[in-house]
C-alpha positions as CSV (number, residue, x, y, z in Angstrom):
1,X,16.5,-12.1,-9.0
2,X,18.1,-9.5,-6.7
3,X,17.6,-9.6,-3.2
4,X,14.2,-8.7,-1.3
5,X,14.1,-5.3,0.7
6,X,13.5,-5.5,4.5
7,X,10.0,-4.6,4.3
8,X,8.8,-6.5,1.7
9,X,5.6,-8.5,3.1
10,X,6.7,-12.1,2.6
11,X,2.7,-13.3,2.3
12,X,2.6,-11.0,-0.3
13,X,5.5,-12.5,-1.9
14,X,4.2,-16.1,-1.7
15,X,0.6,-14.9,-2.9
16,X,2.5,-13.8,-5.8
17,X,4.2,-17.3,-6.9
18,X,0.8,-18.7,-5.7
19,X,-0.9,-16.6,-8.4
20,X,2.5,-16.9,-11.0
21,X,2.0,-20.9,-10.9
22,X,-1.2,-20.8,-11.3
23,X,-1.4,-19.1,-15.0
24,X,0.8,-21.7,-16.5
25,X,3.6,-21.2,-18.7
26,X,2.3,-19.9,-21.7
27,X,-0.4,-17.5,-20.3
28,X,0.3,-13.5,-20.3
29,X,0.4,-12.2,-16.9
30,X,-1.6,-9.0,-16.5
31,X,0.1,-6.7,-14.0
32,X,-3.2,-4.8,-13.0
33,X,-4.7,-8.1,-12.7
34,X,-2.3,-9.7,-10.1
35,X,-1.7,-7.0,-8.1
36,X,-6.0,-6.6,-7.9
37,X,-5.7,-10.6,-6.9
38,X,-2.8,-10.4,-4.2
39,X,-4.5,-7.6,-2.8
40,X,-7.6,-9.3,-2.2
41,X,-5.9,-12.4,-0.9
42,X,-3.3,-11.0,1.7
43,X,-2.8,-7.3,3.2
44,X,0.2,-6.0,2.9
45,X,1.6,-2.2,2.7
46,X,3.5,-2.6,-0.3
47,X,2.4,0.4,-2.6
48,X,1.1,-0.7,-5.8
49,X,4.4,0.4,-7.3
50,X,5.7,-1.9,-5.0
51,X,3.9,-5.2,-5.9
52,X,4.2,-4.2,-9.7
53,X,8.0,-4.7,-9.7
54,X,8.2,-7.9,-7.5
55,X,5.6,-9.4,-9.6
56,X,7.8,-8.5,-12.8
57,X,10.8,-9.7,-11.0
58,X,8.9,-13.1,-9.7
59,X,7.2,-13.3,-13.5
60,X,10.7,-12.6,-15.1
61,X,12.7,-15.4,-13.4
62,X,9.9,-17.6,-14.6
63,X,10.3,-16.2,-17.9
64,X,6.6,-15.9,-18.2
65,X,5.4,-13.2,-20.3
66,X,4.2,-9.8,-18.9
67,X,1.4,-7.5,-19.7
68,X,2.4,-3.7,-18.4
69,X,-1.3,-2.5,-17.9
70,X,-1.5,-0.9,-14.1
């Protein structure tokens, strides 16, 4: 995984391994649906765009599988 911006919201970040361990190995990961979750659990001012490629990144290096949907 490549290293994290300066602005990158590190509560959005840990929502996002919060929501990644929770699905389990062999469940698909819905983009649209995580970034609708993290949202509701933390602020942050991450763009959408933004949250949709750490949670690719973060999903990636978990080799869980992704569903590009947002």
């Amino acid at each position: 995984m490549r290293g994290l911006p300066k602005d990158v919201d590190a509560d959005a970040v840990i929502e996002i391994g919060r929501y990644l361990d929770d699905r389990g190995k062999r469940a698909r990961i819905s983009v649209h649906e995580a970034i609708r979750i993290v949202r509701k659990k933390t602020r942050t001012k991450l763009t959408d765009a933004g949250l949709e490629e750490l949670i690719v990144e973060c999903a990636a290096a978990r080799h869980l599988a992704i569903v590009l949907d947002s």
